[in-house]
PDB file with SEQRES, HELIX, SHEET and CRYST1 records, atoms N, CA, C and O in Angstrom:
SEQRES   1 A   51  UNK UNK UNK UNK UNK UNK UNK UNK UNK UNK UNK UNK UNK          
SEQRES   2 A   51  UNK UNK UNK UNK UNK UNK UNK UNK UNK UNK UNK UNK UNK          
SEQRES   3 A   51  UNK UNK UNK UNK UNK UNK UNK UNK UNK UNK UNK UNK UNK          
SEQRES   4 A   51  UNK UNK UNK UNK UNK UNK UNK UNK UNK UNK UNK UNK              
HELIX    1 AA1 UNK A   15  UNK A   19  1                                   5    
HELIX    2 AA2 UNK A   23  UNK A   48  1                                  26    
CRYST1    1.000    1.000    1.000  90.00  90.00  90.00 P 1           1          
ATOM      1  N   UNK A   1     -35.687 -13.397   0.209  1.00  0.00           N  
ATOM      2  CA  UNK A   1     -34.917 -14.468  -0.398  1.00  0.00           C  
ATOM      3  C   UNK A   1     -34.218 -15.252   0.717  1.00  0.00           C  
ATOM      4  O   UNK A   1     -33.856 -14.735   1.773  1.00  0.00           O  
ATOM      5  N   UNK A   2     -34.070 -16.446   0.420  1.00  0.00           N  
ATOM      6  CA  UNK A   2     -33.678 -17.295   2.017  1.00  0.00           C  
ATOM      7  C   UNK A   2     -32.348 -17.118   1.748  1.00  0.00           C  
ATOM      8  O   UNK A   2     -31.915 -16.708   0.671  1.00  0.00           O  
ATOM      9  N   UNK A   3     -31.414 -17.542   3.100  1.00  0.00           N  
ATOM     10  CA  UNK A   3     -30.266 -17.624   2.815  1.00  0.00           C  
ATOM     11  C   UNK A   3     -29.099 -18.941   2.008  1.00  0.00           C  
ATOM     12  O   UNK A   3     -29.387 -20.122   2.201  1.00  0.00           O  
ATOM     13  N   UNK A   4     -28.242 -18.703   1.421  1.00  0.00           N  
ATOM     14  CA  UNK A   4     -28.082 -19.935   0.849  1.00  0.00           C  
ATOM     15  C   UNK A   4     -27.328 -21.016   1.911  1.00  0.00           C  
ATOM     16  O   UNK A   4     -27.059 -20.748   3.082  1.00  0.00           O  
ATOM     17  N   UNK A   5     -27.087 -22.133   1.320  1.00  0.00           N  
ATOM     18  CA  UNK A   5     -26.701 -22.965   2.265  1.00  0.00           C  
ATOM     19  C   UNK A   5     -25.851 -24.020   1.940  1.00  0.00           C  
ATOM     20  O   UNK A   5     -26.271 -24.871   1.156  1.00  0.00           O  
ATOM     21  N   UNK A   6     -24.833 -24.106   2.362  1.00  0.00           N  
ATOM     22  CA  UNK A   6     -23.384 -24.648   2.066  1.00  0.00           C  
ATOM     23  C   UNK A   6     -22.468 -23.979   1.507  1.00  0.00           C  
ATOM     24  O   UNK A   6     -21.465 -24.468   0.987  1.00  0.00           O  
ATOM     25  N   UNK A   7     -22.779 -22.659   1.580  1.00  0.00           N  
ATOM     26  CA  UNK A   7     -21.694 -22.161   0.673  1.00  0.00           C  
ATOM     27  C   UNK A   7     -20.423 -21.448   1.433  1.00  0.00           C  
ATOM     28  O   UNK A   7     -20.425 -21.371   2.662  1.00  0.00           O  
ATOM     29  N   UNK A   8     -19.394 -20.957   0.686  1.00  0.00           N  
ATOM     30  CA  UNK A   8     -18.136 -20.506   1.329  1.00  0.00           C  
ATOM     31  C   UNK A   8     -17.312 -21.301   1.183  1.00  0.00           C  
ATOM     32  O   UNK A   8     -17.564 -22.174   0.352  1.00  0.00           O  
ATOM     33  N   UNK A   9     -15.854 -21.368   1.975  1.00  0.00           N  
ATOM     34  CA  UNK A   9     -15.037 -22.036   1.549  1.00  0.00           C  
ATOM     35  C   UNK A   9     -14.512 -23.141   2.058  1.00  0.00           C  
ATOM     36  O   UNK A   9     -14.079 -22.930   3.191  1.00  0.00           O  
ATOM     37  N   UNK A  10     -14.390 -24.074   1.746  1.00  0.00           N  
ATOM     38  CA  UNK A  10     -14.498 -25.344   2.406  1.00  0.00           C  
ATOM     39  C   UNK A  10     -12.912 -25.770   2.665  1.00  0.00           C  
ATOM     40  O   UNK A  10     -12.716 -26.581   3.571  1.00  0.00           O  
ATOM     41  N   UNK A  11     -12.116 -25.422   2.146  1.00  0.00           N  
ATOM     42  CA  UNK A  11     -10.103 -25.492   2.688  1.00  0.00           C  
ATOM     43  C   UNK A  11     -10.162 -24.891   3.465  1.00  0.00           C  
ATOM     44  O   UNK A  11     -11.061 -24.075   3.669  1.00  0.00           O  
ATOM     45  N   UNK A  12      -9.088 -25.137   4.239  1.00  0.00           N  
ATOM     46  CA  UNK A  12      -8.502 -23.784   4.887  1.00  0.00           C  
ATOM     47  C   UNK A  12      -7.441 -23.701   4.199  1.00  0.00           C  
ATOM     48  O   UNK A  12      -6.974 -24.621   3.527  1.00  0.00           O  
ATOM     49  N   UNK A  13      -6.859 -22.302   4.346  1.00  0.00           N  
ATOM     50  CA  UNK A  13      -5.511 -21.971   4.301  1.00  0.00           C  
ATOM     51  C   UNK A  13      -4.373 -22.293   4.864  1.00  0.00           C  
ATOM     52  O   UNK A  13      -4.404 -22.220   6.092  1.00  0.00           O  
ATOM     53  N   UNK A  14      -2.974 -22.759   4.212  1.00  0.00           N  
ATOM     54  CA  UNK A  14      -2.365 -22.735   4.860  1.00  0.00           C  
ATOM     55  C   UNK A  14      -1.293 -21.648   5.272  1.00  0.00           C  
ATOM     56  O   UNK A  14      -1.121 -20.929   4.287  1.00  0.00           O  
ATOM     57  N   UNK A  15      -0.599 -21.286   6.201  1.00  0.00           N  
ATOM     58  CA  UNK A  15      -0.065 -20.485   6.819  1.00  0.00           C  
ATOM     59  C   UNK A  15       0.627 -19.527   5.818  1.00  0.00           C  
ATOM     60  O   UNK A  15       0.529 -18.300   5.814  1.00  0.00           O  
ATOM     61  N   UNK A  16       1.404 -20.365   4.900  1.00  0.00           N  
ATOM     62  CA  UNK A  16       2.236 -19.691   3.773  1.00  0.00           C  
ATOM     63  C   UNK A  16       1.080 -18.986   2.756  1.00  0.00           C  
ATOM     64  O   UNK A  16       1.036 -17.808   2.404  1.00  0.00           O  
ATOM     65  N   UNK A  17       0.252 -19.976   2.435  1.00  0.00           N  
ATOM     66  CA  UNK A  17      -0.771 -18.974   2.167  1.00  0.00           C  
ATOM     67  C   UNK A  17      -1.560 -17.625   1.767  1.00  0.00           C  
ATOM     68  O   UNK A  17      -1.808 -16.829   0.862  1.00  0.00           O  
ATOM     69  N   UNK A  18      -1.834 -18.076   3.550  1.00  0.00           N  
ATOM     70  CA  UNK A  18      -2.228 -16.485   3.928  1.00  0.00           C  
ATOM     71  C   UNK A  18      -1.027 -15.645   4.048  1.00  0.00           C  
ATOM     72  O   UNK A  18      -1.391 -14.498   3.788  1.00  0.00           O  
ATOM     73  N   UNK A  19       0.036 -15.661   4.276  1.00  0.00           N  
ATOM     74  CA  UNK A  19       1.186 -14.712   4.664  1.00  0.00           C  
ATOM     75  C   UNK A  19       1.220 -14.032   2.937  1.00  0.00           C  
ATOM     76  O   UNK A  19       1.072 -12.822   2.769  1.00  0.00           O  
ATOM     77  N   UNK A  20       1.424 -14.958   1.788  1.00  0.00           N  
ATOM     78  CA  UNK A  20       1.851 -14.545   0.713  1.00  0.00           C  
ATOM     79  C   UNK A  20       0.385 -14.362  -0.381  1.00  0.00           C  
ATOM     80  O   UNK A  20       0.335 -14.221  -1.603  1.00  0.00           O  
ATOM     81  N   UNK A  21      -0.667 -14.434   0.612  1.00  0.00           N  
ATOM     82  CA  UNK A  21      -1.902 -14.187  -0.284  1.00  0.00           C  
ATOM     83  C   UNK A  21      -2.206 -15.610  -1.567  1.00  0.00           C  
ATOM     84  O   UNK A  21      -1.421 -16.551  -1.686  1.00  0.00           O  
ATOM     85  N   UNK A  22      -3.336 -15.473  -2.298  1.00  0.00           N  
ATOM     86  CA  UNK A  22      -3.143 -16.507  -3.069  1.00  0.00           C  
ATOM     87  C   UNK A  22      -3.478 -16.033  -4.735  1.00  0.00           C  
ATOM     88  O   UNK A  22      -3.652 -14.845  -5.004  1.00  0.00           O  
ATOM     89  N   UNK A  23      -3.519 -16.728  -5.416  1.00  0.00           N  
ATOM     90  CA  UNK A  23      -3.843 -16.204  -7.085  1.00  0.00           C  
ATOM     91  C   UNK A  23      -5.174 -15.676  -7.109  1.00  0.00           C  
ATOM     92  O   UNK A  23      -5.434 -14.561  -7.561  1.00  0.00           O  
ATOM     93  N   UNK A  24      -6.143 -16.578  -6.558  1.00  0.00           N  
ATOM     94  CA  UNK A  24      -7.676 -15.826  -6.333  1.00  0.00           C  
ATOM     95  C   UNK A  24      -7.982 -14.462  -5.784  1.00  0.00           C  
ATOM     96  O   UNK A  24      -9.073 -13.950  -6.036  1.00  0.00           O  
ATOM     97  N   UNK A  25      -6.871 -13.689  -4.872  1.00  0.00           N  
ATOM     98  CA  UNK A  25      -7.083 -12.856  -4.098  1.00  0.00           C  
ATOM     99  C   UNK A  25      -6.672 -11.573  -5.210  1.00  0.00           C  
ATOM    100  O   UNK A  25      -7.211 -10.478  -5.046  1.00  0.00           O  
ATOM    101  N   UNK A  26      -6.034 -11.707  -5.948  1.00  0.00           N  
ATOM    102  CA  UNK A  26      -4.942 -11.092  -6.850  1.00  0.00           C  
ATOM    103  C   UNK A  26      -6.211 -10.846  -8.096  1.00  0.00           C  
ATOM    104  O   UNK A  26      -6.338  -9.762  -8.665  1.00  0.00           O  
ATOM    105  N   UNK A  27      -7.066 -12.008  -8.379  1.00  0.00           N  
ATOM    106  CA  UNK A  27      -7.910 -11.784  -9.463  1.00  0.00           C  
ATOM    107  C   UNK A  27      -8.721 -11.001  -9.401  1.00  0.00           C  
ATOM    108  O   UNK A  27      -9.033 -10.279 -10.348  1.00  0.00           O  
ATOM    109  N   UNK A  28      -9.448 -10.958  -7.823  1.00  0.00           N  
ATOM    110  CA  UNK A  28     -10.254 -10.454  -6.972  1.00  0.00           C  
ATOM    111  C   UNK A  28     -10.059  -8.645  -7.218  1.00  0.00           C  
ATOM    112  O   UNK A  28     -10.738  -7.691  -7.597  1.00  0.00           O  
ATOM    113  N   UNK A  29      -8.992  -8.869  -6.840  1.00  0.00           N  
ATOM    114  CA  UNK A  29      -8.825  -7.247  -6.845  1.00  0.00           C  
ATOM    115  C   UNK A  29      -8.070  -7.012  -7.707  1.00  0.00           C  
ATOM    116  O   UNK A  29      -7.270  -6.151  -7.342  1.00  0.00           O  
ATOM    117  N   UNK A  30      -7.814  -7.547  -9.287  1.00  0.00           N  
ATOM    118  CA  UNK A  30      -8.169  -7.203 -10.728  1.00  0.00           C  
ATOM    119  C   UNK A  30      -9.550  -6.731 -11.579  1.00  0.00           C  
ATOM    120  O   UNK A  30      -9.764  -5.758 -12.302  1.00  0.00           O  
ATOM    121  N   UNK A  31     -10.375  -7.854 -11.164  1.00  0.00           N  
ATOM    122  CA  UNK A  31     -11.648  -7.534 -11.268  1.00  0.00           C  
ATOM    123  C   UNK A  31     -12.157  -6.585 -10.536  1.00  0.00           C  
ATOM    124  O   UNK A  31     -12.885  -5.933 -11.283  1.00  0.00           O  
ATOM    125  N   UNK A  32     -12.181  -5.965  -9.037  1.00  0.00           N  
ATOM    126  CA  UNK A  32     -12.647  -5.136  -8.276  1.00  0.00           C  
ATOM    127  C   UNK A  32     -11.881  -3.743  -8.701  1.00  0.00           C  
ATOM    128  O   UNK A  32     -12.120  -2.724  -8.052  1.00  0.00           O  
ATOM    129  N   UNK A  33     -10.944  -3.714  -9.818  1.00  0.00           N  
ATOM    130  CA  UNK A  33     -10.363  -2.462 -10.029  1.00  0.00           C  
ATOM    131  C   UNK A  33     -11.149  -2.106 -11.451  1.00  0.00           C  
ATOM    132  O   UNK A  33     -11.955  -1.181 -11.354  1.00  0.00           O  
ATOM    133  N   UNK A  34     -11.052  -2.549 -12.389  1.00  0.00           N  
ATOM    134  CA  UNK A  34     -12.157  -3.078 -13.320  1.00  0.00           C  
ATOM    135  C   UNK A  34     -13.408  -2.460 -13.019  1.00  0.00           C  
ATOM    136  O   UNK A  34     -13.806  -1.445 -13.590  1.00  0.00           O  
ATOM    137  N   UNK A  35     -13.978  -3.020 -12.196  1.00  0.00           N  
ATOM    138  CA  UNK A  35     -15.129  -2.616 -11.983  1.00  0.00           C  
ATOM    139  C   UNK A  35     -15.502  -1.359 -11.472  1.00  0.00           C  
ATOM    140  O   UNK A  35     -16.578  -0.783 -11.633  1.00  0.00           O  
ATOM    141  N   UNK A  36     -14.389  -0.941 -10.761  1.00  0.00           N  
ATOM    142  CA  UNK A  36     -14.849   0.578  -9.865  1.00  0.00           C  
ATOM    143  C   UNK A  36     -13.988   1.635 -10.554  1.00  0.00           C  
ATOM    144  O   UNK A  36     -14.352   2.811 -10.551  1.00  0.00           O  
ATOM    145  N   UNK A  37     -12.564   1.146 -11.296  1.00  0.00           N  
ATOM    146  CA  UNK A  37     -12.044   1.856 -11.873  1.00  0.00           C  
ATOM    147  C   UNK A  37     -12.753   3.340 -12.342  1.00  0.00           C  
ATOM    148  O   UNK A  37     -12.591   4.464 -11.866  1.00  0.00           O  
ATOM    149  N   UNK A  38     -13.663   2.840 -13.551  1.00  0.00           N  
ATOM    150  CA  UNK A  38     -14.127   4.339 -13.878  1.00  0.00           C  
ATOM    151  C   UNK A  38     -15.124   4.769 -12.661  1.00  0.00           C  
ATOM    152  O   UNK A  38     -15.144   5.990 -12.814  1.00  0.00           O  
ATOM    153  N   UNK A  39     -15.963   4.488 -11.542  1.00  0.00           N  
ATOM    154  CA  UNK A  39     -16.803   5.247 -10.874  1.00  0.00           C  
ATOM    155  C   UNK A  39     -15.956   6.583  -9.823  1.00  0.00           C  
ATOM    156  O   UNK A  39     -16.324   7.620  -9.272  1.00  0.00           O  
ATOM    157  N   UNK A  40     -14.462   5.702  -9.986  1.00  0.00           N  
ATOM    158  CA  UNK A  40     -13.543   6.589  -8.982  1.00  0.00           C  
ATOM    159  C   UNK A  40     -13.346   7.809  -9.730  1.00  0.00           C  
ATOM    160  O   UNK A  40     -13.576   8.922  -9.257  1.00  0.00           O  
ATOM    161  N   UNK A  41     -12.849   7.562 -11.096  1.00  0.00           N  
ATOM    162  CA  UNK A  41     -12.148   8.637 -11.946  1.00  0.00           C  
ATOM    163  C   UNK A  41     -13.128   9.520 -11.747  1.00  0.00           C  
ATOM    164  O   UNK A  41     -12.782  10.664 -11.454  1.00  0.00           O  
ATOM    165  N   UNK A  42     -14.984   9.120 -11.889  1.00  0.00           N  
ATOM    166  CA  UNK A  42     -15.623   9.835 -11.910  1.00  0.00           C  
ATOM    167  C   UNK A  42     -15.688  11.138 -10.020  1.00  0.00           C  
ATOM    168  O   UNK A  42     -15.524  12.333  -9.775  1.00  0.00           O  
ATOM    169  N   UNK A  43     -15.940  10.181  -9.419  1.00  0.00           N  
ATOM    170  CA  UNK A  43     -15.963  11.206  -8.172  1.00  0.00           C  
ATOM    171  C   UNK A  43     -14.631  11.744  -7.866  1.00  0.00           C  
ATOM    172  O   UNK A  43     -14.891  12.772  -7.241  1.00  0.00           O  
ATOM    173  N   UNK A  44     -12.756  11.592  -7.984  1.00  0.00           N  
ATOM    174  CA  UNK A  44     -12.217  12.418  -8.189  1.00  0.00           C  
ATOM    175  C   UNK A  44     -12.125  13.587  -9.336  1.00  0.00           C  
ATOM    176  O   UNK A  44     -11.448  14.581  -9.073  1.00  0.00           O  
ATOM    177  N   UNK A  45     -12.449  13.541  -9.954  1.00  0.00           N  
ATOM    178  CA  UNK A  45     -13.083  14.991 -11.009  1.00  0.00           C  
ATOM    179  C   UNK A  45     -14.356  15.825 -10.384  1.00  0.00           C  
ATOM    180  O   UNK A  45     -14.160  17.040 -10.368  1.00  0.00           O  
ATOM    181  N   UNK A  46     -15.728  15.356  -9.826  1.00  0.00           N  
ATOM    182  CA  UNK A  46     -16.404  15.745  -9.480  1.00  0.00           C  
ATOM    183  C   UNK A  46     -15.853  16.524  -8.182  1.00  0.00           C  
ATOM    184  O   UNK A  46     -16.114  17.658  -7.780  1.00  0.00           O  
ATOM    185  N   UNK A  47     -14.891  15.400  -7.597  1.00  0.00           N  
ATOM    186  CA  UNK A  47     -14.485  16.880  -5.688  1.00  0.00           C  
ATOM    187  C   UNK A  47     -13.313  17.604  -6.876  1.00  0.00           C  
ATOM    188  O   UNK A  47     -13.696  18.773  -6.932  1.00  0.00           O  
ATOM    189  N   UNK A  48     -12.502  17.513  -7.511  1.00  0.00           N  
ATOM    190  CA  UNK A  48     -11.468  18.284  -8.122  1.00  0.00           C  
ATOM    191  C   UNK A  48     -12.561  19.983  -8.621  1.00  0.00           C  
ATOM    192  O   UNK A  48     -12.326  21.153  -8.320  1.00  0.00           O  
ATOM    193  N   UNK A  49     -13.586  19.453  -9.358  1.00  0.00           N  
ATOM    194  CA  UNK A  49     -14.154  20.187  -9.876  1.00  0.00           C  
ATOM    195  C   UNK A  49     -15.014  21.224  -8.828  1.00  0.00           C  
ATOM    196  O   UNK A  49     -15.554  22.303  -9.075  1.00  0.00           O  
ATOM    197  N   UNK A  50     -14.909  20.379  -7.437  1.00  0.00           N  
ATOM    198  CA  UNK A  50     -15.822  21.342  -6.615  1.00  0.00           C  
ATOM    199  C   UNK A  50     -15.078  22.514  -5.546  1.00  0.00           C  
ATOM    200  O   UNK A  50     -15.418  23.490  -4.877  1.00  0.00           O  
ATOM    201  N   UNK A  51     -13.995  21.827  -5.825  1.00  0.00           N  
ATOM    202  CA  UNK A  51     -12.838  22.867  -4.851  1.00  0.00           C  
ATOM    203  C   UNK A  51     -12.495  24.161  -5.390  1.00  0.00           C  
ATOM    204  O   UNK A  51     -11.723  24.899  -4.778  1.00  0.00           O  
TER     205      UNK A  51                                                      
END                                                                             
C-alpha cells in the first residue's frame, strides 16, 4: 500500500498549548482507554492468576 500524502498536521502549536496539552489529546486518550480498557483487565487477571 503506498504511503499517504499530505497528511498530518498542518498548525503548529502554540507554546501554551503544548505546556497545557489540548482537547484532542484528552479525547485521544479517552478513546485509547476505551479501547484497551478491557484487554488490560484481561492480562492483569491472567499474571494475577499465574502467580
Amino acid at each position: 500500500m503506498p504511503p499517504r500524502r499530505g497528511g498530518g498536521r498542518r498548525t503548529r502549536r502554540s507554546e501554551e498549548e503544548s505546556r497545557a496539552g489540548s482537547d484532542d489529546d484528552a479525547q485521544v486518550d479517552d478513546v485509547t482507554r476505551q479501547i484497551v480498557g478491557p484487554y488490560m483487565i484481561r492480562i492483569k487477571r491472567k499474571l494475577a492468576a499465574a502467580v
